[in-house]
C-alpha positions, -999 to +999 in steps of 0.1 A: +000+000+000+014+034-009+028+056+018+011+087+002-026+085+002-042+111-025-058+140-010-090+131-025-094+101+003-092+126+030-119+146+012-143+120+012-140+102+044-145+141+060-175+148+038-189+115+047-183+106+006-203+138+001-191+167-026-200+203-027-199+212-063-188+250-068-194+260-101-215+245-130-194+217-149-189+219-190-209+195-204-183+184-226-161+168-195-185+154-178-184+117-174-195+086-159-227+090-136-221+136-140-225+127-179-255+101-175-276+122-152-271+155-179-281+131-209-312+115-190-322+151-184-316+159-221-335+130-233-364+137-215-368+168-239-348+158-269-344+187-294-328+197-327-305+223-310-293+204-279-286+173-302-249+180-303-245+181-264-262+146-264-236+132-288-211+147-266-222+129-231-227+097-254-197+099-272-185+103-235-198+073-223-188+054-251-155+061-235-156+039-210-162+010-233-201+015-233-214+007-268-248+014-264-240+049-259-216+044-290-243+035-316-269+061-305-242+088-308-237+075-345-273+075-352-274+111-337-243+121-360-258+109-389-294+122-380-284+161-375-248+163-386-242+136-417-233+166-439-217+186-413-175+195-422-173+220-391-137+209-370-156+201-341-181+175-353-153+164-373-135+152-343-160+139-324-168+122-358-136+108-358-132+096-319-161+076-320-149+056-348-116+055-332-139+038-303-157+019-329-126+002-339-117-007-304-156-025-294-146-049-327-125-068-301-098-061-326-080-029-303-057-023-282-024-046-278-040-071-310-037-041-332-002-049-336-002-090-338-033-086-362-023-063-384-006-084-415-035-108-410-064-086-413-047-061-440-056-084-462-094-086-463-090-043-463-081-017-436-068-036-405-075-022-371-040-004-367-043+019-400-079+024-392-073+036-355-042+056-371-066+072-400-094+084-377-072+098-351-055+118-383-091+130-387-091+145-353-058+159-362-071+179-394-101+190-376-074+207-352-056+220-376-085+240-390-093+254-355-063+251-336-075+274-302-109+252-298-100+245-264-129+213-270-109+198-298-073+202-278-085+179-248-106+158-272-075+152-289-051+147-258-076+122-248-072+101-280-035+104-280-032+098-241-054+064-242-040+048-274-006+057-266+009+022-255-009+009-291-004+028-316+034+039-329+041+080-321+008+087-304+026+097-270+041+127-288+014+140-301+000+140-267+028+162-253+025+187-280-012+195-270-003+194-234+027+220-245-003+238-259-025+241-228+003+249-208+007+280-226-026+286-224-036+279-191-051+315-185-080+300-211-089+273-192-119+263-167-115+248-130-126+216-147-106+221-180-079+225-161-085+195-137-082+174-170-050+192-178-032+183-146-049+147-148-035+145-188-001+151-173-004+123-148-016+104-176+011+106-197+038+101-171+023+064-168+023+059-202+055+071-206+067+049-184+052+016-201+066+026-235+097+038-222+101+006-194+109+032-171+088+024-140+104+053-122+093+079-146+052+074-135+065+087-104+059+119-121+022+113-120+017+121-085+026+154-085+001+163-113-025+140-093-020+161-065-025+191-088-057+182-103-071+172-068-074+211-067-098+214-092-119+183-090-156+198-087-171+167-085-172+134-065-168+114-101-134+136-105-120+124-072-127+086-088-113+091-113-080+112-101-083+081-072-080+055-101-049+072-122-029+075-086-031+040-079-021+026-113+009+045-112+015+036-072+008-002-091+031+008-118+058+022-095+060-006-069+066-026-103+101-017-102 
């Protein structure tokens, strides 16, 4: 057991695993039960215009490996938005097939060991994973200070990292670029931020086989504590802190 228990432990076993929210959350970070709750309450009164932000929380969802919320986000795309170039529906476009390709059972470390094998009936996992997350990368490109697109990006880079060849660094560059522009960023945006660095650290560290490197990862754990505005942000800065404590004691 680590010496160092996270700060967000001590939060909750004061507030009885009780959170006082302090300001409204964007609904594009949201996740888990924060993201289900917003999109029950938006499905309740389903509408042309808040279409997008239903997508969003889905394509959210779909995250964390839940392909229901996958396939109506898909059937929502190609409802309202089939036609749609704009740079942000372009890369949520693009993520959810990225997350398409992984609920094939044909992701993450088989991307590699499959790839000869299934090249030759068309597009094999690996390229397909590598060609979607281009798309995100074009739809950045065309508007580079969408703060939206940045993270949505980071996340894809961050989570594929250890499966795909030269994600990591792609990763750092749009950390580099919300470092600089920290002054434009939320409480929550910038709890992601601080929880990206942590992140990468452990990943880092797997592709590197450098143990000691996640070790980095607490600090920016600690950071992001500061701006966790919700109990779901504490699990989920809770989570990252013990995989690298796993990873570290690895060594």
């Amino acid at each position: 057991m680590t010496k160092h228990l996270p700060l967000i432990c001590i939060v909750l076993i004061i507030c009885g695993g009780g959170f006082v929210q302090a300001e409204e959350l964007p609904y594009y970070l949201l996740m888990h039960d924060d993201a289900r709750l917003m999109l029950d309450s938006l499905e309740q009164h389903p509408t042309d215009s808040n279409a997008f932000e239903r997508i969003v929380l889905l394509h959210n969802l779909a995250f964390n490996k839940d392909e229901e919320a996958r396939e109506k986000a898909e059937e929502l795309l190609d409802k309202y938005f089939k036609k749609d170039k704009t740079p942000l529906v372009q890369a949520y476009c693009n993520s959810l097939k990225m997350l398409k390709v992984r609920s094939r059972n044909l992701a993450g470390n088989t991307w590699r060991y499959t790839k000869t094998f299934f090249g030759l009936f068309g597009d094999d996992p690996y390229e397909e994973a590598l060609k979607y997350f281009d798309g995100i990368q074009e739809a950045l490109k065309k508007d580079a200070n969408n703060i939206q697109i940045r993270i949505l990006s980071l996340s894809a880079a961050v989570e594929t990292a250890e499966y795909l060849d030269g994600i990591l660094s792609f990763a750092y560059k749009d950390l580099q670029w919300l470092r600089s522009h920290t002054d434009r960023l939320d409480s929550t945006e910038t709890f992601f931020y601080a929880l990206s660095w942590a992140k990468y650290a452990y990943k880092y560290s797997i592709i590197k086989k450098k143990p000691s490197e996640a070790k980095k990862g607490y600090v920016w754990i600690t950071h992001a504590e500061e701006f966790a505005l919700s109990k779901v942000y504490c699990e989920e800065a809770y989570i990252w802190w013990m995989k690298i404590d796993s990873l570290v004691q690895q060594k």
